[in-house]
C-alpha positions, -999 to +999 in steps of 0.1 A: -338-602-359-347-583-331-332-545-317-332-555-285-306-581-280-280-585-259-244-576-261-232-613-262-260-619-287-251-593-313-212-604-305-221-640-314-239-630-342-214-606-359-185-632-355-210-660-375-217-631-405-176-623-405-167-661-407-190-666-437-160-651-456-175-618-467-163-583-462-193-568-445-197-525-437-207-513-403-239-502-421-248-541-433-243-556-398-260-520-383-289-535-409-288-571-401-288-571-367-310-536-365-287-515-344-270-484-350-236-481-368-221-466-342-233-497-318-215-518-343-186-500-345-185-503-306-189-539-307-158-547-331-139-526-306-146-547-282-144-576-304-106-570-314-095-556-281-110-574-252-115-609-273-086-604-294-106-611-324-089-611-356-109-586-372-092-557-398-102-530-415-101-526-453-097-485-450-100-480-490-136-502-496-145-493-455-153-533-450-144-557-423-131-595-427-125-620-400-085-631-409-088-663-396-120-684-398-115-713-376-113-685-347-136-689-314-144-669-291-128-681-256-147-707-238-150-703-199-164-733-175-180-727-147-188-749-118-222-754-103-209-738-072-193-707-094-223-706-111-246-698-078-217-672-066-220-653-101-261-654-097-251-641-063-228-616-074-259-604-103-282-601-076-257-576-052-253-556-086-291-546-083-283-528-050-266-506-072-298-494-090-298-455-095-259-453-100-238-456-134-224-486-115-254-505-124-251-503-162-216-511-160-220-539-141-248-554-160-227-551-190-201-570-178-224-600-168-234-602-205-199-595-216-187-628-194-222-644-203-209-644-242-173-660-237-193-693-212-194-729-225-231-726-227-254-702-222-268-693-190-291-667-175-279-644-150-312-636-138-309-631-099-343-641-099-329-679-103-318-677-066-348-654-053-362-679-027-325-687-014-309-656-015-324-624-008-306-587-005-321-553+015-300-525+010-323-506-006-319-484-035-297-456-036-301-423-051-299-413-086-268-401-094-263-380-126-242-404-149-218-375-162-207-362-126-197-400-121-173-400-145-162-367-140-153-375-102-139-411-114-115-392-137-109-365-110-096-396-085-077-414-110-055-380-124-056-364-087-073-335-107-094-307-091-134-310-099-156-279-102-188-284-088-223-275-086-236-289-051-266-277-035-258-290+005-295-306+023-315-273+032-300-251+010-318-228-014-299-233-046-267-252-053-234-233-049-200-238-071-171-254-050-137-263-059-128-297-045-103-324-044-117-357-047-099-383-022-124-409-020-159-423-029-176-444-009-210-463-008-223-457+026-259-471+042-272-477+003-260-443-006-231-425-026-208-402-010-175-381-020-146-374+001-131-346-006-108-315+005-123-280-004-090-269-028-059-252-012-076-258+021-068-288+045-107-291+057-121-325+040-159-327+038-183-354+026-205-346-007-242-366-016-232-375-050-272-371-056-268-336-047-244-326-070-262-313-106-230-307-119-192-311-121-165-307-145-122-312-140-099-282-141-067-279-154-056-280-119-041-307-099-034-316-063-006-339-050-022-369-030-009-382+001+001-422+000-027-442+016-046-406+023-079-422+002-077-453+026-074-433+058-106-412+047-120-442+043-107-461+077-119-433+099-153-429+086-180-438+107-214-444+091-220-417+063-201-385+076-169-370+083-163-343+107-167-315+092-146-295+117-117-303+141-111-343+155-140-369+151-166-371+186-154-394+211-187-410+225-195-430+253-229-449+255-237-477+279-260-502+264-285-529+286-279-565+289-306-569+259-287-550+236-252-558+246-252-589+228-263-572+192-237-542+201-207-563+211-204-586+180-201-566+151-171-538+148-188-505+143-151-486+144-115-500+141-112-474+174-139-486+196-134-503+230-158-524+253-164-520+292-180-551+303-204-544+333-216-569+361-258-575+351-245-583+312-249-544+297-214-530+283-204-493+275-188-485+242-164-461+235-158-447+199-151-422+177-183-406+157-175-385+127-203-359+125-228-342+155-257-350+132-244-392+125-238-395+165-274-383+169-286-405+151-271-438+159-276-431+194-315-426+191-319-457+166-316-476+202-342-458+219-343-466+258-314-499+251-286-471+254-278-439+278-253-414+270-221-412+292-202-384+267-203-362+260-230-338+276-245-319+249-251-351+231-271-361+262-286-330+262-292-338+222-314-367+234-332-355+257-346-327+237-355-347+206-370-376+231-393-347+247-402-335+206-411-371+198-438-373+231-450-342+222-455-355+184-471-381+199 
């Protein structure tokens, strides 16, 4: 019997060994099924409390019986339609490769992989040729300082941290309140106000090497996590003062790729006579409103402000001179 099985495998198998009617240790099935102990013990857990298995504990000769035989494991039915969605669903989980989302998230495909009328595979390479996803891969994010932010968000608790900011020499030790994490452009960030201070910043979760809660909490503001998130543009919040207002006027060739998709809840068209527009909105971040403006190259002009235009200029000069 092989080590390397699945969850839903060893689940399927330990059920089977428990319904033969003996009272097995954690260090028989650990044997059978050539696992560790502590992986068994992990798998009852889950057994009795997410499957409701009627599994108990004989403390005095440390064994384990299944109380009721006849019990199955909870059959789920899927259509052909759900099936695809779920494949779909596996395949989106990959763009998660590099964060402690991905482990969870494959876990949980097994887990509802186990309880199916039959067995299926969840392989997103089943779809490959119909469904394809390029988000790229984000940055490796230590799996510890997840958890520790995670917990920080749920209990509104303050998080010491270790964050070495892009350029920087060596990281420094902040004290932060965690508001918000979101997955921007493939990447991880965290939104959060230093502590006792009103300024919120935005954190690379890749950058920090290390974070732990203090016994310190903050009160949290209803909805303040879904405004952080609302007013974001892109990857960045301002790190000082009100977001950038900025004013771009786009040619008829790219007006028609501009005015179609919502690129801030705040933003506001001018339609113009030969089929160009100008858009108006909000840009969180000198360094964010730089660079969406140059990703268009000569299809936009900068109305607003002027030293963004002056911005453009210079780094449109560096490039010829790279050139």
């Amino acid at each position: 019997m092989s080590g390397t099985r699945t969850q839903s495998a060893r689940w399927k198998s330990i059920i089977s060994i428990l319904k033969q009617g003996n009272k097995v240790t954690a260090d028989s099935l650990a044997t059978e099924l050539e696992v560790s102990a502590r992986t068994i013990h992990r798998d009852l857990d889950v057994l009795r409390d997410d499957f409701h298995a009627p599994i108990e504990f004989d403390s005095s000769r440390r064994t384990f019986v299944l109380t009721e035989c006849e019990w199955q494991m909870r059959p789920v039915q899927l259509t052909e339609s759900e099936l695809f969605h779920l494949v779909v669903a596996a395949g989106m989980a990959g763009q998660f490769h590099g964060t402690p989302i991905a482990k969870g998230l494959h876990q949980l495909f097994h887990k509802l992989e186990s309880v199916l009328v039959e067995p299926i595979d969840l392989d997103p390479e089943l779809i490959a040729d119909k469904v394809s996803f390029h988000g790229g891969h984000a940055r490796a994010i230590d799996s510890e300082v997840w958890r520790t932010l995670v917990s920080g968000l749920r209990n509104n608790q303050v998080v010491r941290m270790n964050y070495q900011a892009a350029g920087s020499a060596r990281p420094t030790l902040r004290n932060v309140e965690p508001i918000h994490l979101a997955c921007r452009m493939g990447d991880w960030y965290l939104l959060a106000r230093l502590h006792e201070e009103s300024e919120t910043r935005t954190y690379a979760l890749s950058r920090i090497h290390h974070a732990e809660t203090l016994r310190k909490f903050f009160i949290s503001a209803p909805g303040d996590s879904n405004q952080a998130a609302r007013k974001t543009f892109a990857r960045f919040v301002a790190q000082r003062g009100k977001p950038i207002k900025v004013r771009v006027r786009f040619t008829p060739a790219s007006s028609e790729w501009i005015r179609e998709r919502e690129w801030h809840k705040d933003q506001s068209f001018a339609e113009h006579r030969d089929g160009g527009l100008t858009l108006t909105l909000p840009i969180d971040g000198e360094k964010e409103a730089l660079a969406w403006v140059l990703r268009w190259g000569s299809q936009a002009k900068v109305l607003a402000p002027q030293w963004l235009k002056e911005r453009v200029l210079e780094e449109a000069r560096a490039m010829v001179g790279n050139s």
